[in-house]
N, C-alpha and C positions, 0 to 999 in steps of 0.2 A: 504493500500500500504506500503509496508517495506520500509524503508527511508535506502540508502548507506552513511556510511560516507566519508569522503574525505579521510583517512586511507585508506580502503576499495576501492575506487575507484582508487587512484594511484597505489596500487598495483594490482588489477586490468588489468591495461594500462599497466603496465611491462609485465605482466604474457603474454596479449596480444601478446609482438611483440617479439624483439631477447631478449632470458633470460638473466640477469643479473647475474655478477659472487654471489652477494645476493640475495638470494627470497626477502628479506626484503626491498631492497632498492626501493626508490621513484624515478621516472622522475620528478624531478625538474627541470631539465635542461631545456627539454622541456615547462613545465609548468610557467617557473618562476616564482617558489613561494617560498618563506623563508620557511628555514624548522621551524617547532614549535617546540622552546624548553624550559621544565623546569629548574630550575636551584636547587639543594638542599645544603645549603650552601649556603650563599651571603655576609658574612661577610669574610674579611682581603683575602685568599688566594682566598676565594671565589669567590669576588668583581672584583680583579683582573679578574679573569677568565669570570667574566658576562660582564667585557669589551670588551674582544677575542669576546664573537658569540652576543654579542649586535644589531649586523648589520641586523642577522637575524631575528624572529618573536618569542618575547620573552615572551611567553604564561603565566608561572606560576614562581612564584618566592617563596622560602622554605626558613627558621630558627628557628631555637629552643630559637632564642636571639632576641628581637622586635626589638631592635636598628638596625642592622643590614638589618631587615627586612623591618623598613620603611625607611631605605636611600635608598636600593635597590627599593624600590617604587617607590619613588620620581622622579628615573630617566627613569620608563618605569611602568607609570599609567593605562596603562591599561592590566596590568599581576594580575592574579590573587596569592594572597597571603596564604599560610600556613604557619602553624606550626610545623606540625607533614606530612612529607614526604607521609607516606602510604596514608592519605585523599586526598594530592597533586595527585597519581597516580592512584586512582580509582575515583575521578572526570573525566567528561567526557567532556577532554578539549582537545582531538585527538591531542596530544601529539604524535610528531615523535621521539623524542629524550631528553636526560637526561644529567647535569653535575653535578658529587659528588665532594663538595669541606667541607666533613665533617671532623670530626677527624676520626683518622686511625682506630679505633672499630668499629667505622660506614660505612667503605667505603663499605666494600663485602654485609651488608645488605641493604643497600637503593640501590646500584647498579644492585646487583641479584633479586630485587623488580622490577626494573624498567625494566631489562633486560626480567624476565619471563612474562612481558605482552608486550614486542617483541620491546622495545625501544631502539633505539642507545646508547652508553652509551661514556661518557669521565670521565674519575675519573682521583680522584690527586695520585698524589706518597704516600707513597708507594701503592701500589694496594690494599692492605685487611691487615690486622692485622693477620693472620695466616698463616701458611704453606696452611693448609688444604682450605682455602678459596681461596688462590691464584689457587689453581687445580681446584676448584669448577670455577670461575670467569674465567679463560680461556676453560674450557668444555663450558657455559652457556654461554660465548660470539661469539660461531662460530656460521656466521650467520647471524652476527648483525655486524656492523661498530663500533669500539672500539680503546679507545687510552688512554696511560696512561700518566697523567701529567710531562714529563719528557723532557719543555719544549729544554731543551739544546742540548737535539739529532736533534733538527733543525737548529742548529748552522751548519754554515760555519767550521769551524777549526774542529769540529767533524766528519766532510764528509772528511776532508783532513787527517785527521789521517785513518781512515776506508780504504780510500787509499792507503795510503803508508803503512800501515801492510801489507796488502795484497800482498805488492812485497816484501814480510819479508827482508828487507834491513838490519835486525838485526840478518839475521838468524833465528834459534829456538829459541822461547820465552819458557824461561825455568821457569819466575818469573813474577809476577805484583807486585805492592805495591801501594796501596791507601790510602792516607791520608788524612783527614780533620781536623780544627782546630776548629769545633764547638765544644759545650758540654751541652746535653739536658742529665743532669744526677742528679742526688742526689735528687727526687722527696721523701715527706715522710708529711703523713697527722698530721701535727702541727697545723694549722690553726685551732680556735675554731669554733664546729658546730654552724650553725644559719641561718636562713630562705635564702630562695634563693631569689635572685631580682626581683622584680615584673617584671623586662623585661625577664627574663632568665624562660623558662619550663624546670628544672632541668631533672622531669622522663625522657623527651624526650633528654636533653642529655646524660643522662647516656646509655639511648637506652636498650640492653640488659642485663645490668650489672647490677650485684647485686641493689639493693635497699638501702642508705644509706640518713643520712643527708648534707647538703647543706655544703661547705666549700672553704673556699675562695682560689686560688693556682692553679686549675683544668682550666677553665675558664678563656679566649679565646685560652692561648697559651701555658702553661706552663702541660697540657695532655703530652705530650712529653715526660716529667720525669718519667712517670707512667708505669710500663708493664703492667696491665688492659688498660689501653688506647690508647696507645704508643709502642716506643719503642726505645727513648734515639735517639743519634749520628748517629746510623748506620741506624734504619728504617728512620727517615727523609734523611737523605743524600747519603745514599748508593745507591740509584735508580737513582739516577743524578752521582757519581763519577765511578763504579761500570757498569753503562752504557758502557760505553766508551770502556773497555775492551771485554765486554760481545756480543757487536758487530765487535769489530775491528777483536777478535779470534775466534766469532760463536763459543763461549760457551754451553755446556750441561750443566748437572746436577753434579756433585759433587758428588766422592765418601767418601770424607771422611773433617770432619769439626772439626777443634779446636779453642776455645777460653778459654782467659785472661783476666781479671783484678781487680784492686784492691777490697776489700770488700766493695760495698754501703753503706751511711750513713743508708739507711734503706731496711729493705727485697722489699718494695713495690716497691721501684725506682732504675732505669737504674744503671748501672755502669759509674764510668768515668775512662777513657782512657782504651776503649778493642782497644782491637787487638783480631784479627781472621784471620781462615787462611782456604782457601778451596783446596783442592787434586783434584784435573782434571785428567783424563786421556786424552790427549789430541794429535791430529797427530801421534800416535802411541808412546808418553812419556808424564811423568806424569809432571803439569804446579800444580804450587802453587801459591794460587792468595791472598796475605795480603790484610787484613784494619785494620788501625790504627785511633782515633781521639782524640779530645780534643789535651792533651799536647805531646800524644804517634806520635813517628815519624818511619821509620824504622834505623834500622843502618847503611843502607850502603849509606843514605842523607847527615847522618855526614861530609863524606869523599867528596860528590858530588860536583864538581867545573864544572865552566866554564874555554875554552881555556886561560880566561885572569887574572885566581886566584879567581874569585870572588866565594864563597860558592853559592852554591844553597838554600837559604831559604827561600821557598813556603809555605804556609798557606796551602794551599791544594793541591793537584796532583796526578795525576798519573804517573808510573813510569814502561815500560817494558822493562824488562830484558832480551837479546840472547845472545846467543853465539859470536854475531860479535859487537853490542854495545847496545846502548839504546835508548828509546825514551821516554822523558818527554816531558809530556803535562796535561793543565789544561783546564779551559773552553775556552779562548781564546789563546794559544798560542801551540805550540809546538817545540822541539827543537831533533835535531838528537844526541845524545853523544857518547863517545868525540867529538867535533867540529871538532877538526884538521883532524879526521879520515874520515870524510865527505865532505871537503872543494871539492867543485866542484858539491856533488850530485845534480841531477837534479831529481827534488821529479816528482810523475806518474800524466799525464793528471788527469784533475778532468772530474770523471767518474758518480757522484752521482748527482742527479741534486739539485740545490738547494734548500729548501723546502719556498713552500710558506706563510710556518708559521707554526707553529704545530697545535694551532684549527683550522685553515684554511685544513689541511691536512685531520683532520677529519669532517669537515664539507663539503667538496668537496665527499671525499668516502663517502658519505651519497647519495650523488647525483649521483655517477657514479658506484658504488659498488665497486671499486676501493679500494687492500687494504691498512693501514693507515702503518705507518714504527713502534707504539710501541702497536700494537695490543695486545689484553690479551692475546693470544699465545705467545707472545714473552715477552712481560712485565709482563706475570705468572709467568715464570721461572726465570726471574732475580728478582722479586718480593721473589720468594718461596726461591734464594740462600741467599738474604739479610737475611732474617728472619733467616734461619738456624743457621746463625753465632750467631743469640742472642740466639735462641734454645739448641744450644750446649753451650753456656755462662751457661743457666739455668739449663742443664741436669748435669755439674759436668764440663765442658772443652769438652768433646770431644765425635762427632756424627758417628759413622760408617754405611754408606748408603747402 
């Protein structure tokens, strides 16, 4: 007698009755049953994250770092434990679902691993380490229920800005400017070679990169500095500040990309303080959309005041330029400028509903097929503009699409 699995038979019961906007998606709803998820990644950003879908039924827990691996245990003993992801996803532990909280080299291949044997997926920011993976990773996720770690797009004040663009109260947005005051830059292999830590499977986290010896610098956090693995200020932080815009003016692709800055202490690692700049064609005229980080600001913040004198000096923000004023805003706040010119505006009903979490958001569409707000369609492409800006850093300055 052929044995069904529980895979098999929920999807099944869909196919049964009103089709689902996913083939893939399960009746949980109906069934009440936690969906099963692995987790790859469980250390620091990870951890975080296996707090989010904890609720549900936490199947298989992954790390390349034991530490890691047995605190994540500890707190849900009866998950089974890997090392190496690919053995985690062809055990047959009827796995519905996936979250990649690796380094950025590894996001597009444990994800499109998990995805090609038909799994949900949620990965962190940025979405893949390449241009070319971000196209691949949103083709291989339709389909499937997908969301990219960019928790802040379920913010409140970010449904209120998404708003009020929308009544362009500023006019035509002829400019953006984004800046951040991190700085994941000046990576460079000083640290002398020598064994890896008995807790650490080094091959497995270098993944598919070159083959080299063990060095201290890489490991947990400091990948970041590295373009093998990383990709400095802008890949960590541009998919969170870079959002913001990228929804408020339903953003396309970019014709044309320039970047800045200074020489690296070494070829291997990030620059500090780029600036880039991308060319939109955009409402039938062309929007240039800056980023700046580390110490780089744009110039026209210098001059930015409030009605009451006081300079504007944000650590980070965003900043959109019209033709009738501006609108600054960061993760929680936003401000209409000049003040004086606005005194009175009555900002537009809130029209977005408020999310009821962002893993919640993807773990709901899992159950309803329902799609999620930073899907790999939508977080492919702001994925793919972030990279570019390094892309064009690396090619000489400047990208024509």
């Amino acid at each position: 007698m052929c044995e069904i699995s529980r895979r098999e038979s929920l999807k099944a019961s869909l196919l049964a009755g009103a089709a689902p906007v996913f083939y893939s998606s399960r009746a949980w709803s109906a069934l009440l049953e936690p969906i099963r998820i692995g987790l790859i990644g469980v250390g620091n950003r990870g951890n975080a994250n296996l707090a989010e879908v904890s609720h549900e039924h936490v199947v298989a827990l992954c790390d390349v770092d034991e530490r890691y691996l047995k605190s994540a245990a500890t707190q849900h003993q009866g998950a089974a434990t890997f090392r190496d992801y690919r053995e985690m996803l062809d055990t047959d532990l009827d796995l519905d679902a996936v979250v990649v909280s690796t380094p950025d080299h590894t996001h597009a291949p444990a994800s499109m691993a998990a995805m090609q044997r038909g799994l949900h997926c949620y990965c962190e920011k940025p979405l893949t380490h390449s241009v070319e993976e971000a196209k691949a990773m949103a083709q291989l996720g339709k389909g499937l229920v997908t969301q990219m770690g960019t928790q802040i797009h379920a913010g409140d004040n970010y449904r209120r800005i998404v708003e009020l663009m929308r009544t362009k109260p500023i006019g035509k947005v002829t400019e953006v400017h984004v800046w951040c005051g991190k700085d994941w830059s000046g990576g460079r292999n000083s640290a002398p070679e020598q064994p890896a830590p008995d807790h650490l499977d080094w091959k497995l986290w270098l993944g598919d990169r070159a083959d080299r010896p063990y060095r201290d610098g890489l490991h947990p956090g400091s990948w970041r500095r590295f373009w093998e693995f990383g990709g400095g200020t802008l890949a960590d932080m541009g998919c969170h500040y870079m959002d913001l815009p990228f929804w408020a003016l339903e953003l396309g692709t970019p014709k044309l990309v320039t970047a800045d800055a200074p020489e690296p202490a070494h070829p291997v690692g990030t620059p500090k303080d780029l600036h880039c700049a991308w060319t939109f064609d955009h409402q039938g005229h062309e929007l240039v959309f800056h980023w700046y980080d580390g110490s780089r600001r744009p110039d026209c913040l210098s001059t930015l005041t409030y009605d009451n004198g006081q300079p504007v000096n944000w650590n980070s923000g965003v900043l959109f330029m019209g033709e009738d004023g501006m609108v600054l805003a960061d993760y929680g706040r936003h401000y209409l400028l000049p003040e004086q010119q606005f005194v009175g505006f009555t900002p537009p009903p809130a029209s977005i509903p408020s999310s009821i979490g962002h893993h919640r958001e993807w773990l709901e569409a899992i159950r309803t097929g329902e799609p999620t707000t930073c899907h790999f369609a939508y977080s492919g492409n702001l994925t793919q503009t972030v990279l570019l800006g390094n892309q064009a850093y690396r090619a000489g300055g400047s990208l024509k699409l």
